[in-house]
C-alpha positions as CSV (number, residue, x, y, z in Angstrom):
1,X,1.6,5.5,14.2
2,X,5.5,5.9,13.4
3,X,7.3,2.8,14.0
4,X,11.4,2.6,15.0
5,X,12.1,0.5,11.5
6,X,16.1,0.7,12.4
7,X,15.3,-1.4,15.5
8,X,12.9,-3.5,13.5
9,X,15.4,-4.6,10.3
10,X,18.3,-4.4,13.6
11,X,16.4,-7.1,15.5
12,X,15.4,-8.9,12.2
13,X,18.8,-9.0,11.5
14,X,19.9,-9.9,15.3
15,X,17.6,-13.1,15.8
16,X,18.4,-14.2,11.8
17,X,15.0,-13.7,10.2
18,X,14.0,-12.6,6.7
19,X,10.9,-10.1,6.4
20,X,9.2,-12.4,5.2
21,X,9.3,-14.9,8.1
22,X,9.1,-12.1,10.3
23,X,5.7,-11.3,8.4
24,X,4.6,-14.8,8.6
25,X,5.1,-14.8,12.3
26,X,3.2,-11.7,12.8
27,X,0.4,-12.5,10.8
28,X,0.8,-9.9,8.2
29,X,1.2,-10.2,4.7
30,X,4.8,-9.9,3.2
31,X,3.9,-7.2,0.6
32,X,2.6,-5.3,3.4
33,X,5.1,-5.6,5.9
34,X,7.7,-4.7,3.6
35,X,5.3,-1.7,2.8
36,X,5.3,-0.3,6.7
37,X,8.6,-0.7,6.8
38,X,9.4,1.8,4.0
39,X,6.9,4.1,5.2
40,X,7.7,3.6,8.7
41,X,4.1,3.8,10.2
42,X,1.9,0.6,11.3
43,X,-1.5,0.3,12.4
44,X,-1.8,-0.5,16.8
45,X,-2.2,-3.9,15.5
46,X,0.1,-4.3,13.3
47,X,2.9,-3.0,15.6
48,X,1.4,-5.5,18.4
49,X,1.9,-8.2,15.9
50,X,5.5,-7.3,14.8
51,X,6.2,-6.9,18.4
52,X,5.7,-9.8,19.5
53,X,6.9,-11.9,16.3
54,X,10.3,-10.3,17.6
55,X,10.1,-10.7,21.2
56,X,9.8,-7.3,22.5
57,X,7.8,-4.5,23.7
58,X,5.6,-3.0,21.6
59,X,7.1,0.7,22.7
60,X,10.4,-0.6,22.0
61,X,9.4,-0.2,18.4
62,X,7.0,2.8,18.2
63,X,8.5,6.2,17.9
64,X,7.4,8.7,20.9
């Protein structure tokens, strides 16, 4: 599934994370992260877990 990336790096950015503690927090490796982020897609999971390592709602960061 397509994933908002601007609001992820924006929120990153907002609560002064790196990836790879945001990574950490969500479970998923760093590598990987980085990886969905350039491609812009993430497994349900996956976008559960970065969700909720930033605090928000999953559809806040999935594309329509």
């Amino acid at each position: 599934m397509k994933i908002k990336t601007a609001v992820i790096k924006a929120t990153i950015a907002e609560k002064g994370l790196t990836q790879r503690e945001t990574a950490a927090r969500a479970g998923i490796a760093q590598p990987q992260f980085s990886t969905m982020l350039a491609r812009g897609t993430a497994t349900c999971k996956s976008a559960g877990r970065i969700a909720a390592a930033l605090e928000l709602p999953v559809a806040a960061i999935l594309e329509p």
